[in-house]
N, C-alpha and C positions, 0 to 999 in steps of 0.2 A: 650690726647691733640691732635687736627686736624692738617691734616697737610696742611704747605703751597703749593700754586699751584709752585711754583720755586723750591723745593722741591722734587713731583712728578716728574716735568720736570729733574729733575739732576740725580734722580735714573733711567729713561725709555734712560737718553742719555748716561748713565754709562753700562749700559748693551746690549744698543742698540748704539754702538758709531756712526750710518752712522744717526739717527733716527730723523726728525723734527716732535716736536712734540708741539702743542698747549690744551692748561690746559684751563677749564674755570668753576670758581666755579658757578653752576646752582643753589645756594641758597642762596648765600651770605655769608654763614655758615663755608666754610671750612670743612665741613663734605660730600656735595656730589659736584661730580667734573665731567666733562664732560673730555676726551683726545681723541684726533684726533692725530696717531700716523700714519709718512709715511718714508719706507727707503727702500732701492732698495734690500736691504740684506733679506726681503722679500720675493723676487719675486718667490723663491722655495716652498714657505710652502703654505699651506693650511689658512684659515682664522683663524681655530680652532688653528693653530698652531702659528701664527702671535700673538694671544691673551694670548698665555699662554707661546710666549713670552716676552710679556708685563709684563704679571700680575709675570712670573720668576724675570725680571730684579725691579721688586715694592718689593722683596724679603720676600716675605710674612706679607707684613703691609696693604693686604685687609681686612677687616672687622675687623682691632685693629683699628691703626694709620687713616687711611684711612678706610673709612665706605661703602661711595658708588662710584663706576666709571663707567660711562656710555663711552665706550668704542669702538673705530673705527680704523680700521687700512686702513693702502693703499699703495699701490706704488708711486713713481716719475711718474708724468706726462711726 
């Protein structure tokens, strides 16, 4: 079963509590999802480490629950 974009958003704010993050399903599908994730809690890691603290707090429902995510991290402007 796909999962909803409110969904993703609640798992990346659960594990990322500082974390704005916008969802956007890129197929209509609910199977591939774009996120645009930004939090100051960040500003130490590396990108590589930024993303795999993403995909940590998605708790491993990449390629079951959730199929594809096209993926961006950032700081506070």
């Amino acid at each position: 079963m796909p999962m909803a974009a409110a969904d993703i958003e609640a798992l990346i704010k659960a594990g990322i509590p500082d974390a704005e993050v916008s969802i956007t399903d890129l197929a209509g599908d609910g199977d591939h999802y774009a996120a645009h994730v930004v939090a100051e809690s960040f500003r130490p890691m590396s990108r590589i480490a930024r993303q795999r603290a993403v995909y940590a707090a998605l708790g491993g429902r990449m390629g079951g629950e959730l199929h594809a995510l096209q993926l961006t991290t950032a700081l506070p402007s």
